[in-house]
N, C-alpha and C positions, 0 to 999 in steps of 0.2 A: 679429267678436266671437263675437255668438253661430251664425256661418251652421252649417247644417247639421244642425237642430236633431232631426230625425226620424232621415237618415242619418248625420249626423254623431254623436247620439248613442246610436242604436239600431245595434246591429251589421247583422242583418238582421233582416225582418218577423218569421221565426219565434222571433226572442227579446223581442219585444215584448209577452209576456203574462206573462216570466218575469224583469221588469227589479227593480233593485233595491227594496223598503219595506220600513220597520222602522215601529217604533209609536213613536218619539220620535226627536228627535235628540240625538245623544251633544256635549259640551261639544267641538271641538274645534277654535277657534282655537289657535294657534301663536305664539309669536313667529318675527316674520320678519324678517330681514336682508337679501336681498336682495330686488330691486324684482320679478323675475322669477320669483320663487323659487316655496317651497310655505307656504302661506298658511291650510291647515286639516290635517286630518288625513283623508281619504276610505277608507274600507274594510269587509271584509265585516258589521262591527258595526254601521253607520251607513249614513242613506240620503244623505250627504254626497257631492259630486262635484266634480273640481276638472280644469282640462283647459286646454292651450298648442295655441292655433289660429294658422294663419298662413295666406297666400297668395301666389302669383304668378300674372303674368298678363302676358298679350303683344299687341302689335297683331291684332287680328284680318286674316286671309288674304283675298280678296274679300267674298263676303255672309257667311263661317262666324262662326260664334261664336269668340271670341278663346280660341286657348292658354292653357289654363290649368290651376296645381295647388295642390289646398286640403287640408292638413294637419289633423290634431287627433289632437292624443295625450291619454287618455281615464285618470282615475282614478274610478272610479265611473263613474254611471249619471246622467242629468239627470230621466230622467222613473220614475213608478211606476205601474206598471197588474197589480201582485199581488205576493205573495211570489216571493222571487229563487230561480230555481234553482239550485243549487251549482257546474253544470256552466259557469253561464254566466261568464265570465273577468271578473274584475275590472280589469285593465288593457288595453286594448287600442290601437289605432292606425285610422284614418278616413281615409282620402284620396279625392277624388275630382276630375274636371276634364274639360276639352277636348283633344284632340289638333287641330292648325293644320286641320284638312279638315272639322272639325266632330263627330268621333266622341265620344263621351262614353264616360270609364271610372270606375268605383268600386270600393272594396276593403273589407274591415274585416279587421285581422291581430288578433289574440290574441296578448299578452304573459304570460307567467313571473312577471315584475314589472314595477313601473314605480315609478321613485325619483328625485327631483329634488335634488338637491345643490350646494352655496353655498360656494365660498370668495370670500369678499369679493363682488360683484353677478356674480361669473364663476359663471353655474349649468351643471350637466349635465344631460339627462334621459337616462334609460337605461330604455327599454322592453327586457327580455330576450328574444331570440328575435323579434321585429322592427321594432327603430330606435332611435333617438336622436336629441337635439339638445345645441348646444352657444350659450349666451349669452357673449359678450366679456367683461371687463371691466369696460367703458366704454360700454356698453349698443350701440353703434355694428354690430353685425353677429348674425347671429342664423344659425346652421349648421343645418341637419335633413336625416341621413341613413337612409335608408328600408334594411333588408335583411330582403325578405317575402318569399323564393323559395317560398312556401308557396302564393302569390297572383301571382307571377309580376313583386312589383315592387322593384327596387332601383335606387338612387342618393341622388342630392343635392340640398340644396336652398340659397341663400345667398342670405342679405337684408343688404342695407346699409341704416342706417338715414341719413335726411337730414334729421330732429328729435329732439328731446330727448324723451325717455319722460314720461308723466304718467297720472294719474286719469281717470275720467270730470269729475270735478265740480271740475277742478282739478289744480294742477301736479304737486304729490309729498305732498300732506297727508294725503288721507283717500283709500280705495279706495273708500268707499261711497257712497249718494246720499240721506245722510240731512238731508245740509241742505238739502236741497228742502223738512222738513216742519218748522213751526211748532214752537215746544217746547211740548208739551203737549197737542198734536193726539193724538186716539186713533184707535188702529190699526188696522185687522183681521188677523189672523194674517198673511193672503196681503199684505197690505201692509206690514206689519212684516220679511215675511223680503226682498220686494224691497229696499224703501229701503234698509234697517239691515244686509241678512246676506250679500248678494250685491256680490261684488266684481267689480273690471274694472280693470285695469292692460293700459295699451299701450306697450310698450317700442318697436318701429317704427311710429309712425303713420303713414310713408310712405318709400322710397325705391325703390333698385333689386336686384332678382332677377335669379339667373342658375338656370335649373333643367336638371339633364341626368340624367332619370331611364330605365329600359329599364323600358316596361311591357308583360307578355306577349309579350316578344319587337319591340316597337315602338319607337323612338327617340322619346322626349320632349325636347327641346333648345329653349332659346330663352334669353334675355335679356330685360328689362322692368320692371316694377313691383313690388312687395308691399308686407306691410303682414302686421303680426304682433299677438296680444295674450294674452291668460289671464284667465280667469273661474273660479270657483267660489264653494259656494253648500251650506250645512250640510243642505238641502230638496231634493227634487226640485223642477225649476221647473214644474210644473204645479202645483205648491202654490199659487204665487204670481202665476201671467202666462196672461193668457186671450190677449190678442195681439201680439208684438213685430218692429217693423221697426228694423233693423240694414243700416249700408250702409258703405264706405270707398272714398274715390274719391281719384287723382293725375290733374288737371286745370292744364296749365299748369307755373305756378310752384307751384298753392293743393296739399296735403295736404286732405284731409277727410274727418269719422267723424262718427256718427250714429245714438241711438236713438230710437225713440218707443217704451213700452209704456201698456198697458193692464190694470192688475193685473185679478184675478177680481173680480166683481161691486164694481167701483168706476170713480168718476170722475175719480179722481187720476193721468192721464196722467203720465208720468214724459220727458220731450224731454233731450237734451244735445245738444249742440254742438261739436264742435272742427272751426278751422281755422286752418293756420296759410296764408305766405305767402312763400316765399321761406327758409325755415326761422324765420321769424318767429310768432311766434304771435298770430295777430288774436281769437282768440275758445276760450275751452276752462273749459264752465260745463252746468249740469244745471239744470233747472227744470219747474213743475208746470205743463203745457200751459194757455196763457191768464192766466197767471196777471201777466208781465212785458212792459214794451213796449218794452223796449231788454235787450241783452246777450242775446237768448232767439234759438231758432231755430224754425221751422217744418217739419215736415215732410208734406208732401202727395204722396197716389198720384194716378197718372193712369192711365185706358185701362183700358179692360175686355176680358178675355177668360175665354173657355171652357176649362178646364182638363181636357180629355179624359184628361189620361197620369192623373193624379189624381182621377178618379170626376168628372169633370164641374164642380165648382168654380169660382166666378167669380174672376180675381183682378188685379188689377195689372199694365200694362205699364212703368212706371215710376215714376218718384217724380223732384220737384222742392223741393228742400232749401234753404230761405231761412236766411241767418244776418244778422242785425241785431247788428250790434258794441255797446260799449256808448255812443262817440261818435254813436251815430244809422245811420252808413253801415251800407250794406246790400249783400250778394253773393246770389248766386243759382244753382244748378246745377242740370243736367238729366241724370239716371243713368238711361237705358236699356238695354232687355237687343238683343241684336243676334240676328233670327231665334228670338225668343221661347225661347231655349234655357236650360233648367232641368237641374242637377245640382245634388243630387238636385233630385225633382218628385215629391211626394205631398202630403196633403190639409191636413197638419197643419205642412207645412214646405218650402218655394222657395228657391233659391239662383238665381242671374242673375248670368252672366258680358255685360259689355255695355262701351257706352262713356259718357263722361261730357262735357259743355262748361258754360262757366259764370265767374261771374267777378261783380266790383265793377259793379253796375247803374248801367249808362251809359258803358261800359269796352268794348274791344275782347275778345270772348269767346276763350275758351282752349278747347284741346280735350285729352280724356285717356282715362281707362281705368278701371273700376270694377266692384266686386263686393257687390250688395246683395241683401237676403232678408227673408222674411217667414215668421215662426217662428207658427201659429196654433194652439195646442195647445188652446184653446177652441172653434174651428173655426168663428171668429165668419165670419158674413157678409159680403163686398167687396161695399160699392155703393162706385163713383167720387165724390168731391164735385161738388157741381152747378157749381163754381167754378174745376172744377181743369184743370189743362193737359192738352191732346189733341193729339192726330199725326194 
């Protein structure tokens, strides 16, 4: 959803001072027709950003971190740290990943344009001068082909999905997560633009990937898993989010996705949930951390380490993701990263390509494949819980 929040939505460090602010937001929802589609309006008038992420991934090769390649095609800017400079491209493209040996590559290409377009739920996106994708129909397949001879990377990318698209809080009703609050609860800016302004639509919450891209002259090929979605959001989200952990794991039979944030200076945890089971859906709901004893999920890190590539930093070697149905039964996963490997790896944002096992507590465990991250644009402090799982 949201991985790559630093490199995914920062080109590179030296445009980090000159990312998008305005002094208001501009009115620009949209009516939208398709599920996949475009959902505001992002441009150089607005500090608005809207952006189609995806991934694959592959068995991992002996100890290496597993194969892997993660997308984001960029309307705007997510964060703001001064006025924009003119030079800096309004649409661009993000890729980064593993090659099977363990090498890690990253890119950011600069677009012409970038325009998302709707006949009936079949969308196109057409970054000018470096890529596209292509939505089905029938939400069932998801195409992104890369042409950045600029950067050195071209090819494809192909997701089949194996569920039905939905919300964070829910099947097809609402993009947002504003029935988490009370009617009549008051807000604070930064919690009003999360709950009410920020959306998240996942069209594959899981299936299988085929990717055969040439990067710099290197073959990227493999078959495996993905799992695609779209965010946007009329704010930069540093407006709104001091800490957010984002994970999606293919485990078994189970699919599964997952946030937990932390707005700015508040105690209104924001948690979701989905998973299905067989293309079944056992659980897909959003809820105020603590607040429910059935239908709610948990998310908890474990393992502490030293974060040298990123200034020293403590953070997380995994996370252990409870889902409580709303029958009572309970499942349980374990998302680790494999050889502690981060793409990207800085202070304010982790990506972890790793594995996943887990299942129905009291149930023969399943094992899979998963890509989770920890977005800190408040740069809050990791202590581990005194409670939580260790390796």
């Amino acid at each position: 959803m949201f991985s790559g929040f630093i490199a995914r939505f920062i080109p590179s460090l030296t445009l980090v001072a000159t990312l998008v602010v305005t002094a208001e937001s501009a009115t620009i929802k949209r009516t939208v027709n398709a599920f996949d589609g475009q959902y505001i309006h992002p441009d150089a008038s607005n500090d608005a950003v809207e952006w189609w992420w995806g991934q694959a991934i592959a068995e991992p090769v002996g100890a290496n971190p597993p194969a892997a390649f993660q997308f984001l095609f960029y309307q705007g800017y997510p964060f703001s740290f001064g006025p924009r400079d003119p030079l800096v491209p309004e649409f661009y493209i993000v890729v980064n990943g593993f090659f099977s040996n363990g090498t890690a590559f990253s890119a950011t290409v600069p677009a012409t344009a970038g325009n998302v377009t709707a006949d009936g739920q079949e969308i196109t996106g057409a970054w000018t001068g470096a890529g596209g994708f292509k939505g089905s129909p029938d939400m069932s397949t998801f195409t992104v082909h890369i042409n950045a001879t600029s950067v050195g990377i071209e090819g494809t990318l192909h997701l089949t999905s194996n569920n039905a698209h939905h919300y964070g809080c829910n099947s097809t009703s609402d993009p947002y997560f504003s029935s988490v609050i009370p009617s009549g609860t008051t807000m604070s800016d930064g919690e009003a633009l999360l709950f009410t302004q920020l959306g998240w639509a996942t069209t594959v919450p899981g299936g299988i990937s085929s990717v055969d891209m040439m990067i710099n002259g290197t073959k990227l090929q493999f078959t495996g898993k993905g799992y695609h979605d779209a965010n946007w959001a009329p704010q930069a989200l540093n407006e709104a989010v001091s800490s957010w952990y984002f994970g999606s794991a293919q485990v078994g039979p189970y699919d599964l996705s997952y946030i937990s944030v932390t707005p700015i200076n508040s105690s209104k945890i924001l948690n979701t949930g989905y998973l299905s089971r067989n293309g079944v859906v056992l659980q897909n709901q959003c809820s105020l951390d603590g607040t429910k004893t059935n239908d709610h999920s948990i998310i908890t890190p474990y393992g502490l380490v030293n974060d040298t590539t990123a200034g020293g930093v403590s953070i997380p070697t995994g996370f252990i993701i409870d889902y409580i149905l709303a029958n009572g039964e309970t499942f349980s996963f374990n998302l680790s990263s494999v050889a502690g490997a981060q793409n990207p790896d800085t202070a304010a944002y982790h990506r972890w390509n790793g594995l996943a096992s887990g299942g129905k507590v009291g149930d023969a465990i399943s094992s899979g494949l998963t890509v989770f991250e920890w977005l800190n644009p408040g740069l809050s402090s990791y202590t581990p819980p005194t409670d939580s799982y260790t390796t």
